[in-house]
N, C-alpha and C positions, 0 to 999 in steps of 0.2 A: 523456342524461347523468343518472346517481344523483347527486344533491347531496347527496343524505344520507352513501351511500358515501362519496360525495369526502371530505367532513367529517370523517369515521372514520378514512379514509387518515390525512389531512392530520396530524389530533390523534398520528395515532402515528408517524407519519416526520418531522413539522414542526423537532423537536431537531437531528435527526444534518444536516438539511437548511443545518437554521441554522448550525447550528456549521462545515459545511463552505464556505457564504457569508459568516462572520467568517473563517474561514482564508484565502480570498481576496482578503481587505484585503491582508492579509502575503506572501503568496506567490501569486505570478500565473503560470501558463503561459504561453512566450515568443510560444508560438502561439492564446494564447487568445480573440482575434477571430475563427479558424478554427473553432476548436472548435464556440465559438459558434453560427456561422452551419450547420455539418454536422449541427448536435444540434436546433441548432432547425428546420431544413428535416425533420427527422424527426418534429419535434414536431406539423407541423402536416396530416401525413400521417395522424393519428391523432386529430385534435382540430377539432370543426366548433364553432365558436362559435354555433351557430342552436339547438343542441341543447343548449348551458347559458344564456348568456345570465346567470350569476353576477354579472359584474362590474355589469351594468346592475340585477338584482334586490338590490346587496349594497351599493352603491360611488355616490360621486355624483362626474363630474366636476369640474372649477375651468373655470366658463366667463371666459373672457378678454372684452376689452369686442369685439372683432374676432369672436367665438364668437356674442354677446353679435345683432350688428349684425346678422351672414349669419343669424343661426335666425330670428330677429324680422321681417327683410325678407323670408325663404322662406314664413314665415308671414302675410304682409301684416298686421305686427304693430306697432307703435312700439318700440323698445327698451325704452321706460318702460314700454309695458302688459306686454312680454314678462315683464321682471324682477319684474313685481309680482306676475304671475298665477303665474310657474313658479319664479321661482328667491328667494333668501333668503343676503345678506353674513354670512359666518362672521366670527368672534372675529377674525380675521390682516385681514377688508376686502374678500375671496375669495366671486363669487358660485357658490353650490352650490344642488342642488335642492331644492327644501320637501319632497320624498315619494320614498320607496325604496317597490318598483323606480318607475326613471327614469318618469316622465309619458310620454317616445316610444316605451318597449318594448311592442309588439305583437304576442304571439306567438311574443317568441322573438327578434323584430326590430328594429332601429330604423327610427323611421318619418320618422326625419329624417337618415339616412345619411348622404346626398348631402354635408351641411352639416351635418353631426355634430359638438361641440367637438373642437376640435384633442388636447383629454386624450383624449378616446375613441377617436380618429383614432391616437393614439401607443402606445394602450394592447395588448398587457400590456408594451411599451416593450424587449422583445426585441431590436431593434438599438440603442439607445441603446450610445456608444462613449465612453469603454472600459468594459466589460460592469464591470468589477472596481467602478469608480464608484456603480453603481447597487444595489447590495448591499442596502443597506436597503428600497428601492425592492421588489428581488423578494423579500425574508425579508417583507414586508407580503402582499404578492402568491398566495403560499403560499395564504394562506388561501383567496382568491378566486378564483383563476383556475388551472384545471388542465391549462393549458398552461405557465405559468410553473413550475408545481408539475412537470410531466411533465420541463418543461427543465433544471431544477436537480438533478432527481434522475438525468436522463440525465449532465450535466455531471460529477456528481460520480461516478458508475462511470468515467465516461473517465478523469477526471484521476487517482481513486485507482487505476486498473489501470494508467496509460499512465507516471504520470511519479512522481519521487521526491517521496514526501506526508507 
């Protein structure tokens, strides 16, 4: 994966992208869970996450104190020693990482997969229902992750050829 390309892309379709993800606040296809799931099944025939690895070089999950408990115990760690050596309470109270990319990406990898926070486990958040809900959610996303970027731009040929737009 070019990150740099992606970047390039991203900067010059990221408008017409957004603007078709504010149109779907307002008008939603009846079948647009279908769409959804047909466009992203495509998306990921095209897209291996070992080969960007963006969202972990770019992005810091929200570990939960549950997130928090499973990495800490996988790593025969305290919770207190975990939080103090890796992670750092944002401005909202929200533990996030002290260092981009993440401390477990290896390669490309996570080295703690298995027990990976539930944000990364969810992410780029593709089935979250109703897709229309999370708008904001993938207009951030855009930037980061070129699956989310590949699905929105697939999404929107569908809807601007298939239905009245």
């Amino acid at each position: 994966m070019d990150l740099e390309q992606f970047k390039k892309t991203v900067s010059r379709k990221k408008k017409g992208l957004t603007q078709f993800l504010k149109k779907l606040d307002d008008i939603v296809p009846e079948e647009m869970e279908a769409l959804v799931a047909a466009a992203d099944a495509t998306v990921w025939q095209d897209t291996d996450c070992t080969k960007c690895a963006n969202c972990c070089k770019t992005m810091t999950p929200t570990y939960t104190k549950a997130d928090v408990k499973r990495i800490s115990t996988h790593m025969r760690m305290t919770p207190k020693a975990f939080t103090e050596r890796w992670l750092y309470k944002d401005e909202k109270g929200d533990w996030m990482n002290k260092t981009l990319p993440c401390q477990f990406l290896v390669d490309n990898m996570c080295s703690i997969y298995e027990v990976r926070p539930a944000d990364c486990a969810e992410f780029p958040h593709h089935n979250k229902q109703p897709f229309d809900a999370y708008n904001d959610t993938f207009t951030q996303n855009l930037n980061y992750c070129p699956a989310t970027f590949t699905l929105v731009e697939r999404l929107k040929k569908i809807v601007e050829r298939e239905y009245e737009w």
